[in-house]
C-alpha positions in Angstrom: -18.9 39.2 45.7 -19.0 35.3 46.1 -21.5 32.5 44.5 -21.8 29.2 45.7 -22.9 26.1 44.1 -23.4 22.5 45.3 -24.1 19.2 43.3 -24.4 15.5 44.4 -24.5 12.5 42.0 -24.8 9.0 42.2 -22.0 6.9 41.6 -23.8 4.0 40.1 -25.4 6.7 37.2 -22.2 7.8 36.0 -20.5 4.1 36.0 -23.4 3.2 33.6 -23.0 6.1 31.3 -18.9 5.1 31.2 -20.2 1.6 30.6 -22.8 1.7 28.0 -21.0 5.5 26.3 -17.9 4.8 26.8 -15.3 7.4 25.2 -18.5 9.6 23.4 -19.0 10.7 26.7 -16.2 10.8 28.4 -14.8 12.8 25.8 -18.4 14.7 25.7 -17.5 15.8 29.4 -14.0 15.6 30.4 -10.6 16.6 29.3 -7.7 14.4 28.2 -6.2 15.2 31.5 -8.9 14.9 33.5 -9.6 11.5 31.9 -5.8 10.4 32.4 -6.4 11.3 36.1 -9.3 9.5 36.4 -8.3 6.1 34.8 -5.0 6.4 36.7 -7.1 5.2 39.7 -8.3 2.0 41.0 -12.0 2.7 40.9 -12.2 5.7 38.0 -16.2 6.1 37.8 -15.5 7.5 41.4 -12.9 10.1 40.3 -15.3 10.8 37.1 -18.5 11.4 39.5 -16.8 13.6 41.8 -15.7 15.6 38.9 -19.1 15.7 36.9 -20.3 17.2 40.7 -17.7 19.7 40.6 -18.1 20.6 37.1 -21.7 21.0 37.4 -21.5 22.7 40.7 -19.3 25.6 39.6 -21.7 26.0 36.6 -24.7 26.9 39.1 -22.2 28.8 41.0 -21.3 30.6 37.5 -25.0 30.6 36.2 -26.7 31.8 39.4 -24.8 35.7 39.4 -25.1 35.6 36.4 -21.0 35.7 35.9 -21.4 34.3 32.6 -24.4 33.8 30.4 -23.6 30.3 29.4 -20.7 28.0 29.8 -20.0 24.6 28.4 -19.2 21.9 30.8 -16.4 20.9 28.9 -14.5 24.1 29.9 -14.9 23.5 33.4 -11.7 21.4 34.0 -10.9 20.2 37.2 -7.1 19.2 37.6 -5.2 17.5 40.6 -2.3 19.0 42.6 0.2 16.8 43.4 -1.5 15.7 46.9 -4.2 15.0 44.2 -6.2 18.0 45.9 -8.4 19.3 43.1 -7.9 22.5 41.9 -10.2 24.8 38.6 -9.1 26.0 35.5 -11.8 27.8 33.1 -9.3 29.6 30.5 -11.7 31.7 29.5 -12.0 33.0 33.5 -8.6 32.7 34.6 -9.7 36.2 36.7 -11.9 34.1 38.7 -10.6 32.9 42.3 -12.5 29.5 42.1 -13.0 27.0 44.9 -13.6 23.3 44.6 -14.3 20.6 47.5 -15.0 17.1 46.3 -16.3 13.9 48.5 -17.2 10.6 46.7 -17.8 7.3 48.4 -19.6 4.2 46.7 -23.1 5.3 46.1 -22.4 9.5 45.8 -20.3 12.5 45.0 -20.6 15.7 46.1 -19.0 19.1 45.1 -19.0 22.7 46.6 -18.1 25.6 44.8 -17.4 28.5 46.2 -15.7 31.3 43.5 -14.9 35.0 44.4 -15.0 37.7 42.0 
């Protein structure tokens, strides 16, 4: 069985929420690794939408077959392999074979999801 998910986001909405929140969301959202990632680079409110759009975007694909009943976002971490190509780990769901595309540019982010069960 597979579920898919999609989600796109604009840039500009998640460099305010880093702006005016600061680390009470970030730390709402992401995991100390996935912030470390994200500051590591020259523009990080890039990195940190295209990661709120895979997070979210494996959520539908979770939520839609009903593969789990509810999941925080938090949990969702999406982690970089050393040719920084992203890659999911849910602990909870480690018998999941999730997959994650992410595309940012200045004014969007986009994720697919694609996880096989």
């Amino acid at each position: 069985m597979f579920s898919i998910g999609t989600d796109i986001i604009k840039t500009k909405r998640v460099k305010k929420l880093i702006d005016s929140k600061g680390d009470i969301f970030l730390n709402k959202i992401f995991t100390a690794k996935e912030i470390n990632y994200c500051n590591s680079n020259s523009q990080p409110y890039l990195h940190f939408s295209g990661k709120y759009a895979a997070k979210e975007a494996i959520k539908k694909a979770l939520l839609s077959n009903a593969l789990v009943n509810s999941i925080s976002i938090k949990n969702i971490e999406i982690l970089n392999n050393k040719d920084k190509s992203p890659f999911v780990s849910i602990q909870s769901l480690s018998a999941l074979k999730i997959n994650i595309s992410i595309s940012h540019e200045k004014k969007y982010a986009i994720a697919f999801a694609l996880i096989e069960k």
